[in-house]
N, C-alpha and C positions, 0 to 999 in steps of 0.2 A: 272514675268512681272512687270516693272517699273509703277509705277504711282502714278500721281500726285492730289491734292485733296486741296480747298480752303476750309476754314469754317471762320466765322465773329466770334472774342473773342473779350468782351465785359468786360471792368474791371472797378470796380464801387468801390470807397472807401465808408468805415461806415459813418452812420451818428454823428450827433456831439453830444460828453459827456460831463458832469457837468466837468470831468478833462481838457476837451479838453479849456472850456471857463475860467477856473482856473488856465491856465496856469499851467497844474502839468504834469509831465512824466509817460506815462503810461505803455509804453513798454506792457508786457504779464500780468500787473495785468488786470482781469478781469471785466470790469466795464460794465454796460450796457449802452442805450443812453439814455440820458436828453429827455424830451415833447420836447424843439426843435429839436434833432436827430431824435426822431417820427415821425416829422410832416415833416421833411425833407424828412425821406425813404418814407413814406406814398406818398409826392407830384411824388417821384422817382419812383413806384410802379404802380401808375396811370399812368405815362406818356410811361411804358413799357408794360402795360399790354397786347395789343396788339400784341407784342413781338414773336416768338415762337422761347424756347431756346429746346434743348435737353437737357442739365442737367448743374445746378449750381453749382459751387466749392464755398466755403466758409471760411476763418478761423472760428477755433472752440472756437475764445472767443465772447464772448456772445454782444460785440456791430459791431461785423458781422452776427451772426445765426440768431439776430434780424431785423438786416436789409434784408438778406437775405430771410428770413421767409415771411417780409410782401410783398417783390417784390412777391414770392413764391403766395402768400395769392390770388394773381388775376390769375393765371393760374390752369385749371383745375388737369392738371397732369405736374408735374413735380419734378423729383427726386433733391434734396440740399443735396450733398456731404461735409462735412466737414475733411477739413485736414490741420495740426496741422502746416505743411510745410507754410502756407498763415498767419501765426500770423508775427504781428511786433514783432521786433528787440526788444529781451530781453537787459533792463539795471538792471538787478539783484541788488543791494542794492541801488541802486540810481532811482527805481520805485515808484513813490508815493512823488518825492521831486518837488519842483516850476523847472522849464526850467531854472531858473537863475545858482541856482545850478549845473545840468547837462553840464552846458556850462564849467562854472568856473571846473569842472575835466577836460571836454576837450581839455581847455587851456591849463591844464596843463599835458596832455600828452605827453612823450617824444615819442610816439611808432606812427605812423599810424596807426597800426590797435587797436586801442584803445577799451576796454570794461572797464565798469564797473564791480567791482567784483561779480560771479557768470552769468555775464552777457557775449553777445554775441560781437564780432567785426565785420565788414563790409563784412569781407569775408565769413564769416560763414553764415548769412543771405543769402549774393548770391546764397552761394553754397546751401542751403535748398531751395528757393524760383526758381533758374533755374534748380532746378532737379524737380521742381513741373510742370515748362513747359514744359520741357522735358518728361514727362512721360505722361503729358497733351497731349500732338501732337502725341503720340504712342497709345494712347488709340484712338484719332481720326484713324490712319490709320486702328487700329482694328477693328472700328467701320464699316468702309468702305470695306476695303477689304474682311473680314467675315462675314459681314453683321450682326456684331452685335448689339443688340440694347441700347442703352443706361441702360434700367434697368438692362438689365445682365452683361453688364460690370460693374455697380457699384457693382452688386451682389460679383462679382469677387476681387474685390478691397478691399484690405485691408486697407483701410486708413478712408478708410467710418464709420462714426461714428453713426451717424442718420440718421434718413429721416421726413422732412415733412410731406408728403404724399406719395400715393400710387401710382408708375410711367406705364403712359399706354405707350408700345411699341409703336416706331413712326418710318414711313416708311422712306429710304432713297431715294435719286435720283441720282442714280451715274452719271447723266448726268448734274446734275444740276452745273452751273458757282461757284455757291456759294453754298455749302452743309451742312450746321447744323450751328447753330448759339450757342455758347459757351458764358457762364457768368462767373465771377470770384470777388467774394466779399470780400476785404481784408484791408490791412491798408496803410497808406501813405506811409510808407518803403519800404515795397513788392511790393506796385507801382513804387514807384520810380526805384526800383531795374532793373525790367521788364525796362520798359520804356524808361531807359540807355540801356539795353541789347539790344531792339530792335534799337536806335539808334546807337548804338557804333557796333553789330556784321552785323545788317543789314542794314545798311542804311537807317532808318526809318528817315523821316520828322518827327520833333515834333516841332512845329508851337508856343509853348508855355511853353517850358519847361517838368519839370520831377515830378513835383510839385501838387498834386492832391488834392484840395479842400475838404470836407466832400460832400456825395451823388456826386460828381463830376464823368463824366461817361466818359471813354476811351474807342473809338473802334477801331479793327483792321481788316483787312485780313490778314488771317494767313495761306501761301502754304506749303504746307510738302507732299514729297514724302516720299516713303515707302521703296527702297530702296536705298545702301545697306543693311542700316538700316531706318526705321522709323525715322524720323525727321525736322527739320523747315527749310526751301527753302529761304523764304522770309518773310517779314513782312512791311505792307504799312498801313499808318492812316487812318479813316475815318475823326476822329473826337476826340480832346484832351479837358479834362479836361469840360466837359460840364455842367453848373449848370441851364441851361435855364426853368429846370423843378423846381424851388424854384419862390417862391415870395417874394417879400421886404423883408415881414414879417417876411421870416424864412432863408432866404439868408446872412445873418450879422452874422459874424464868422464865416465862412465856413473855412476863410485859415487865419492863423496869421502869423506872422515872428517868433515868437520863435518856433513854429514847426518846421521850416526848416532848422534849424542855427547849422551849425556839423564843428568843426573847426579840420582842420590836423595840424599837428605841421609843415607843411610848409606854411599854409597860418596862422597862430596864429599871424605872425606881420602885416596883412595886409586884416586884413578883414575875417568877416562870408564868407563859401562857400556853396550855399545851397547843398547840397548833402545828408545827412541823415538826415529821420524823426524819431523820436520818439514820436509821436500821434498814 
């Protein structure tokens, strides 16, 4: 039997690090966030807490777990998945150097799909971060159609590394317009990735670009029917890039230009093209 099933995914980038304000490349080193990346998720944490998700995906470097943690910190039960697939875009020997740096290799790359050595290129990132939706939207129809509950499917899941806390079964509504609300806590890249994906395969409006500030909150409706296979129908916005839950105080630096600045070697004589992060 065909059917079709809506849920609201909700993608929240980290808050901001001492690297993110020092202009340095962070790619997959591990850094945690700065007091003002604290006060960021914290303000972000509050203004969700009302929230009710069914389970949190995470990258497993530590200025996601943490941000994810403190949203986590206001809901009584729910389970925070961590999976390796949501980390940014490794730049292997070029992690830990100023954005000026990073750029000046990128100039001079002769290849499009340009890495850093030991490091990842554009396409590689995609193909880990949309096999992450992709298996995301199959767990939903799991969820639905076998009524399974969120803690056991993560039980199942091999990708799961931790948990917060201890997850209470929560009922479905297969009737319901809109059924489970999905979180996903990750880096600028893996945002941006998605967020082309959703424009470029589905027709997604994005009202403001691809570009995702620190705590910055992207939501969507996300349809996926179940057969022939389990997968994503459609994808429509609610709401891009949302910082309304910061104040003055802790709102300044959320987004720089040298985060966004990733040159091909066919736009190298003619301008930055923002397309990849490395925050």
């Amino acid at each position: 039997l065909e059917m079709e099933r809506v849920f609201q995914l909700t993608l929240v980038r980290h808050g901001e690090t001492e690297a993110n304000k020092m202009n340095i490349c962070q790619g997959q080193m591990d850094v945690p966030l700065s007091e003002h990346g604290r006060k960021q998720a914290v303000l972000l944490a509050e203004t969700l807490a009302t929230e009710r998700f069914c389970i949190l995906y995470t990258s497993d470097l530590s200025r996601c777990t943490e941000t994810a943690s403190l949203i986590a910190s206001r809901h009584e039960y729910l389970n925070v998945v961590a999976d390796p697939r949501l980390r940014e875009r490794s730049h292997g020997s070029l992690e830990g150097q100023p954005f000026s740096v990073v750029r000046e290799a990128m100039r001079r790359a002769t290849a499009k799909s340009f890495a850093a050595p030991d490091g990842e290129n554009l396409d590689q990132v995609r193909r880990r971060v949309l096999d992450f939706f992709d298996s995301m939207c199959r767990d939903y129809c799991k969820m639905c159609m076998d009524d399974i509950q969120p803690t056991r499917l993560c039980e199942k899941d091999p990708t799961i590394l931790f948990r917060f806390r201890k997850a209470q079964p929560q009922s479905w509504d297969p009737s319901a317009e809109v059924n489970g609300h999905i979180m996903v806590v990750s880096h600028g890249g893996p945002i941006d990735c998605l967020l082309r994906h959703f424009r470029d395969r589905y027709g997604c409006h994005l009202s403001s670009g691809t570009i995702t500030p620190n705590t910055g909150v992207s939501s969507f409706l996300v349809r996926v029917k179940n057969r022939p296979r389990p997968t994503c129908k459609s994808v429509s916005a609610l709401v891009t890039h949302d910082t309304s839950h910061l104040t003055p105080e802790v709102s300044g630096g959320a987004l720089l230009a040298h985060d966004v600045i990733h040159l091909t070697p066919e736009a190298s004589g003619g301008g930055p093209v923002t397309h990849d992060t490395s925050h």
